[in-house]
N, C-alpha and C positions, 0 to 999 in steps of 0.2 A: 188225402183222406180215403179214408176207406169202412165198408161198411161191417156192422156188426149187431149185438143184441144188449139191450138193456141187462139181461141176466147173465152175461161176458164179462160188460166192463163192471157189474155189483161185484163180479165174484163169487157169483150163486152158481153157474155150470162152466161148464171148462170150454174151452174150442177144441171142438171135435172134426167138424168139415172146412176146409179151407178151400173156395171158388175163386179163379182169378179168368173171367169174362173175357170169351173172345170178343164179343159186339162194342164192349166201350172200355175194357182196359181194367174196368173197376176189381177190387177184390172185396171179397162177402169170409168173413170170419163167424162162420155159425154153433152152436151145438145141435142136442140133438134136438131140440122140443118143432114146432112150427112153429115160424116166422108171419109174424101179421105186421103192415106198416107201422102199427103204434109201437113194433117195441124192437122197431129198430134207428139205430143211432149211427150216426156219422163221428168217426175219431181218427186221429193221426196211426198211420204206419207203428210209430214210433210207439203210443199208449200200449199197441195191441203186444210188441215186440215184449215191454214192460209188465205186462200180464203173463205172457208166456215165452218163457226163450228159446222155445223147441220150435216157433214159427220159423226163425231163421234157418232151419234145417228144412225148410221149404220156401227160401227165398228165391229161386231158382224156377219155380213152377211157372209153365209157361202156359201164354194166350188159351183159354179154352181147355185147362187140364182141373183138374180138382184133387186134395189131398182129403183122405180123410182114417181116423182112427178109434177104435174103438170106447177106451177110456185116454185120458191125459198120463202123459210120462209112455204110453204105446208108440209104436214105429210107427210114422208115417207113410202111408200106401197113397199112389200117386195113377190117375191116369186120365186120358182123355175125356169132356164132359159129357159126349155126345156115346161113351159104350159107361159112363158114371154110375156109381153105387142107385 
């Protein structure tokens, strides 16, 4: 499981940041707006893969790093969370 936004998995914004949490492993698939508890959702690896296949070009991101770009179909820029956009 991994977490995400209501307006993700609608298909209303794209996934622009991608966090994969040093402290517990999880990954956060966000855009750009802020994130409030209500309007985020738990879904399969799998679903998010299925929405976008350019995540798998950041399958590899490791403990504690974050990808993020500016619009969908942009390169992937990748680095540590703690020097993070």
């Amino acid at each position: 499981m991994v977490i995400s936004t209501k307006s993700i998995i609608e298909r209303k914004c794209p996934i622009l940041s991608v966090w994969h949490d040093a402290d517990d492993g999880m990954w956060q698939f966000l855009d750009s707006s802020d994130v409030d508890e209500g309007d985020a959702v738990l879904i399969s690896l799998e679903e998010i893969v299925n929405l976008d296949i350019s995540i798998s070009e950041i399958s590899d991101l490791p403990l504690g790093w974050v990808a993020w770009r500016r619009e969908k179909g942009d390169v992937w820029k990748k680095q540590e969370q703690n020097d993070a956009i």
